[in-house]
N, C-alpha and C positions, 0 to 999 in steps of 0.2 A: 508166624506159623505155630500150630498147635498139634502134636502127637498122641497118640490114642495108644496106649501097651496095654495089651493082652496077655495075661499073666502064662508063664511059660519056662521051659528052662534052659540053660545060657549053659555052652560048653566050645570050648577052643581056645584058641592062641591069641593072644594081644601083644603087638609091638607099644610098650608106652612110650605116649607122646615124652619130645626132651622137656627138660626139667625149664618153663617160666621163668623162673625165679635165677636159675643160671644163665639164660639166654638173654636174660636184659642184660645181667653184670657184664657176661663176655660182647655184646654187642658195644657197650658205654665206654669198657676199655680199650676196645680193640680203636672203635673213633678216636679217643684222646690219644693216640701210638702213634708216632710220627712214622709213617711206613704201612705196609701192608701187612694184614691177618686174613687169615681163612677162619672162619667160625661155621662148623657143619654141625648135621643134624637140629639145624633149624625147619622150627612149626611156625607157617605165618598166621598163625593169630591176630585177634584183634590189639592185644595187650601190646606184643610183641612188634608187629607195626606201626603203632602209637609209639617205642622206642625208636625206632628206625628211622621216623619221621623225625622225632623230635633232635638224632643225634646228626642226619643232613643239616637241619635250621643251624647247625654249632660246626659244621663248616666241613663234618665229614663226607669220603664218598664214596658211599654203598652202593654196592652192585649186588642184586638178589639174582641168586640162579633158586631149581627146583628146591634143593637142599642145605645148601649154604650161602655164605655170602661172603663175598670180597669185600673187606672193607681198606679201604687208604686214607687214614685218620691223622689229624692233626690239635695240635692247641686250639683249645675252644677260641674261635672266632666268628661274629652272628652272622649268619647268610639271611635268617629271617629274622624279624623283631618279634613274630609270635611262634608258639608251641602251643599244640594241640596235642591233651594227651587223649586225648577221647574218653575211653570211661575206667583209664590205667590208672591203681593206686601207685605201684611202683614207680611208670612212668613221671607222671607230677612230681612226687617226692622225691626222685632221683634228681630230676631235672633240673628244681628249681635252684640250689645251689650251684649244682655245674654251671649251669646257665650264667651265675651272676659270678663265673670268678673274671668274666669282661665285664667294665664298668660303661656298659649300653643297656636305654630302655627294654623292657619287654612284656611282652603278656603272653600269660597263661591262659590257654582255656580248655576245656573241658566238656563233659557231656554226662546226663543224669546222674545217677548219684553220686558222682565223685565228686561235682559242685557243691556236694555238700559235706565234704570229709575234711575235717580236719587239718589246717596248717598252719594252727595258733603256735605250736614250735618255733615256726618260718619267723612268721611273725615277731616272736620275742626277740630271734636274733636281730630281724631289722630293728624295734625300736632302741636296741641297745647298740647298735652302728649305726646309727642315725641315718637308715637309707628308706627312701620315699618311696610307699606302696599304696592301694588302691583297689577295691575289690567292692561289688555291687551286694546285696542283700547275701549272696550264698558265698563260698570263700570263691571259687569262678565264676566270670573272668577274674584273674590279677596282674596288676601291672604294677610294676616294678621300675623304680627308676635310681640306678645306686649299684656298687660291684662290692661284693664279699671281700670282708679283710681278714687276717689273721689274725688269730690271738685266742682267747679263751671260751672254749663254746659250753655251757651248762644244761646238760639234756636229761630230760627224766629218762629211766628206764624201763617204764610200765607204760607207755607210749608205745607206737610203732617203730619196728627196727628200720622202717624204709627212712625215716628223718636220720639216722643215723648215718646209715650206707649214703644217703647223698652226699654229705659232710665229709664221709671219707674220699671218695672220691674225688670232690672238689677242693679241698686243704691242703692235696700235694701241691697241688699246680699255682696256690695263691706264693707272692714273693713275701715272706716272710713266713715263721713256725706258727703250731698252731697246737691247742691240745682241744679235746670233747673229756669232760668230767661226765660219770652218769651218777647221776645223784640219789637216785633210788636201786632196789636190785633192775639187774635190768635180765629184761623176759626177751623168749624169742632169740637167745643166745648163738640157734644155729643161723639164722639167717645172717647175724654178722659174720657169722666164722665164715660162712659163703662169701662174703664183700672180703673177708681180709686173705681169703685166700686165689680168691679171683684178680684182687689186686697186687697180689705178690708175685703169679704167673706171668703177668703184665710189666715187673719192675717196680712197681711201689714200694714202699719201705714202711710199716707201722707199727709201732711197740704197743703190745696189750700190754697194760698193767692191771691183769687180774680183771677183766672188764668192768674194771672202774675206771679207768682211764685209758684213751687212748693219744698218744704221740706223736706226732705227723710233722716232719720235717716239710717246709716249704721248696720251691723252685725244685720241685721232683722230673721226671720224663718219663710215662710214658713208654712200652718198648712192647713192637709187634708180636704179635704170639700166635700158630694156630690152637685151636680150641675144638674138644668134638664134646656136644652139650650131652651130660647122662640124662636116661627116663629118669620123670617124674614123680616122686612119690606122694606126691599132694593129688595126684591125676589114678595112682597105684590106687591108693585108700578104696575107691568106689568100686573097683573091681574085685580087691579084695574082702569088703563087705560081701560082693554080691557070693563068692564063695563060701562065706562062711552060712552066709542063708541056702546053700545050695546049689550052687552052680559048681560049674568045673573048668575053671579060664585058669589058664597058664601067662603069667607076664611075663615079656621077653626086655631086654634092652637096659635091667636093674642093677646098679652097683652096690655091691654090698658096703664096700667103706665110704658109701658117698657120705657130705658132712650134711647132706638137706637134712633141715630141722622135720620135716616131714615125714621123716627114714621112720618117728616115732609111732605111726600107723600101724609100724609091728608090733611094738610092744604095748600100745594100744587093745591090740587085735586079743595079743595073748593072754594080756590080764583081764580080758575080759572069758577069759575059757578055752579062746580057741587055738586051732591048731596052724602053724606055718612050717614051707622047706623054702628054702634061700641055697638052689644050685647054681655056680659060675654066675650067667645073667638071669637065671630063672625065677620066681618068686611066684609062690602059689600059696591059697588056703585051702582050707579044708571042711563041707560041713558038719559043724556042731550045733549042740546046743549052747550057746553062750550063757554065762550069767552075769548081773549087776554085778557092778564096781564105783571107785571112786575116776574119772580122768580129769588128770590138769592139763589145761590148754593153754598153759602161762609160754611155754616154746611152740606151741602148733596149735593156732587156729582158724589154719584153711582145714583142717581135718573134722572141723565139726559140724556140717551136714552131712557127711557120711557115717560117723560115730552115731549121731542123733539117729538116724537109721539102723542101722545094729542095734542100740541099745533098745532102741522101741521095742523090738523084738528078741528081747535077752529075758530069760526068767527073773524074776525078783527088781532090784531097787539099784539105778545108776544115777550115779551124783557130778554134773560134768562143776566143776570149778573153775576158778580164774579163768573164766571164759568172756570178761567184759567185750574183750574188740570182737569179739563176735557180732557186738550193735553195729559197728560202722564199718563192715564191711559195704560188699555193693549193695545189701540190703540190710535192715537188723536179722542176723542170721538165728537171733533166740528166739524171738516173737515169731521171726516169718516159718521155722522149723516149726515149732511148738502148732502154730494154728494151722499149718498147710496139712500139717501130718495126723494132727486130730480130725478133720475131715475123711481119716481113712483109718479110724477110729484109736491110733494111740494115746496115749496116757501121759502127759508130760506137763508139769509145774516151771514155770520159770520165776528166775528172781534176779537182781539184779547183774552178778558175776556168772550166771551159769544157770543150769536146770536141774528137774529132778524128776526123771524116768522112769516111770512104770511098764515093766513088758507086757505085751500082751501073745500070742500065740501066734494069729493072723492080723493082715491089715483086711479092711474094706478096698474098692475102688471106691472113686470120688475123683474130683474136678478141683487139680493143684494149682496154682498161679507159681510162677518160677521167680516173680518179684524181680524180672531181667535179672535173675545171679546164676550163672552159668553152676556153680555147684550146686544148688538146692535143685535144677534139673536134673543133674546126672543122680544125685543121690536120688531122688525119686524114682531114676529110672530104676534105679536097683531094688526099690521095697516092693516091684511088681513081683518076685519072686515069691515075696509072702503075702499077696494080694488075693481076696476070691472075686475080685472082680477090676474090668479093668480101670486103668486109670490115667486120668488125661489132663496133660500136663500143657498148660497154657505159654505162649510166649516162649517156647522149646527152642526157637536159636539162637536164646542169649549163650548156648555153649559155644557156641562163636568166638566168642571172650580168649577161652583157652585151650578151645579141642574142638577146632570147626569141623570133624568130621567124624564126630563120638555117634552120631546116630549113626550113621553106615557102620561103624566098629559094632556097634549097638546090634545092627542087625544081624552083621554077619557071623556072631555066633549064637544066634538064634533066638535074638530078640524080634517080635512080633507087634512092629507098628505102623498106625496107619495115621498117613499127614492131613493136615488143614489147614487151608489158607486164612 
């Protein structure tokens, strides 16, 4: 499906979708809990049911209603031999250690880019436990045949923080202690703080030390919990962009003390000129003019197709850094920003960690490819604000991924699009 926006202006209320990024942890935990959890304010996404699937195959039993879901979870035990994460980065990387703290075969598979992400981490740990693995030209399929031991795990920390969250997760439940050393500084800080406090609501036990080490007590349990997921602020970002270029959306459903790494989108927003109110759940911008700044994306790089957005259109000179994972997201989110957005005439340099933005006033329309990444969609949909013409966005339901109903949101506060098959 392909969408046509007709440049226009956006005013109302958005309920933000829950927080992704919480609703895998509380979903993973609530399975390994011997007993039942209520987990609400669940969005069934594509990502998100990729977890779901893959936390039945481990012997949980989920029951989805409209909004939340019953789960009656137990010790990881295989009901299936394979996991399909579909095209989930979190799903995979969570997985795969959980998965092996039973020592039965398995395979991993996957679908478009994530077959091609990264899980030379995974990897090291096998060939240093000598446990037997297998994988065709891209890293999916993988099969596995070997169970996770305890003892000392050495992880970089300029990696993804989802190789870490899995580790934690899976190191309670192994018989014997376990430590993760992180050997470099380690980026993406809020996303652990997410894993270790998701797993402390649950009964886990983990000592930071300074996150340079982490702690883990062996033969842990597990303990039911209900859970209600906060909005999203990796999902806020693109709405808040769109205010700052001019619209007038009010987010609803926002925790102010959430620990999402993504909470960083305001201060983001701010350094670059503009204006935010943060009332009870409320969370709104304001438009300005922004200007050029420096942003680090060393903690937050779901936030940069939406930032690449704003800054296109900020006066003067934006220098995104420590932006490398931005390559291997679902797509390379540098190159594919950079060229989708210069077709609707911005000014952007890339280079290896990051870019270098020049504003300009207005965009063009022109003819986007969404490169299947459900964020370079939605950020797109937001630069029709500063468009003199419209603009139409290819492959438009890869928001599927994590907001399968952002075009009707879309519409409903007065966005103007027309579909194609």
């Amino acid at each position: 499906m392909n969408v046509i926006i007709k440049p226009g202006k956006l005013s109302g209320d958005v309920i933000i979708p829950p927080s992704k990024s919480l609703s895998h942890r509380a979903i993973i935990a609530a399975s390994l809990a011997k007993g039942k959890s209520i987990i609400s304010n669940v969005l069934y996404s594509k990502d998100i049911k990729a977890t779901i699937g893959a936390m039945r195959a481990c012997g949980a039993n989920i029951t989805e209603y409209k909004d939340h879901l019953e789960i009656i979870g137990s010790d990881v035990k295989r009901v299936d031999d394979v996991i399909d994460a579909n095209e989930s980065g979190s799903t995979i990387r969570f997985m795969i250690p959980i998965a092996l703290a039973v020592n039965e075969p398995i395979t991993f598979t996957g679908k478009n880019h994530l077959c091609k992400r990264p899980l030379d981490t995974f990897f090291e740990i096998f060939d240093n436990q000598g446990i037997e693995y297998s994988r065709g030209e891209d890293y999916l399929p993988l099969k596995v045949n070997g169970g996770l031991r305890p003892g000392q795990f050495n992880i970089r920390g300029d990696i993804s923080s989802q190789f870490i969250t899995g580790l934690l997760y899976a190191l309670p439940l192994l018989n014997g202690d376990s430590v993760i050393n992180i050997t470099t500084n380690l980026e993406s800080k809020g996303y652990v703080d997410l894993t270790l406090d998701m797993l402390k609501k649950f009964g886990i036990v983990i000592e930071n030390v300074d996150y340079k080490s982490f702690i883990i007590k062996g033969n842990q349990s597990y303990e039911p919990a209900d859970y209600t997921i906060e909005g999203d602020f990796s999902q806020s970002a693109f709405f808040l962009v769109a205010d700052t270029l001019g619209a007038d959306i009010t987010l609803h459903a926002m925790n102010k003390d959430s620990h999402q790494g993504d909470k960083k989108i305001i201060q983001d927003v701010l350094d670059l000129g503009g204006k935010i109110t943060f009332e009870d759940d409320k969370l709104k911008a304001y438009p300005v003019q922004t200007k050029g700044c420096v942003i680090d994306f060393a903690q937050s790089p779901d936030l940069g197709p939406a930032l690449t957005v704003l800054a296109a259109l900020s006066s003067g000179v934006t220098e995104f850094i420590n932006a490398a994972r931005l390559r291997i997201k679902e797509c390379d989110r540098i190159t594919c920003m950079k060229d989708e957005l210069a077709k609707l005439g911005a000014k952007i340099e890339e280079n290896p960690d990051g870019m270098i933005i020049t504003g300009v006033d207005k965009l063009t329309g022109g003819v986007i490819d969404s490169h299947n990444d459900h964020r370079v969609a939605m950020a797109i949909a937001m630069a029709s604000l500063k468009s003199t013409g419209d603009i139409k966005i290819i492959n438009a339901e890869c928001v599927s991924k994590s907001y399968p109903n952002f075009w009707e949101v879309f519409e409903s506060i007065g966005g103007n699009v027309t579909y194609e098959d």
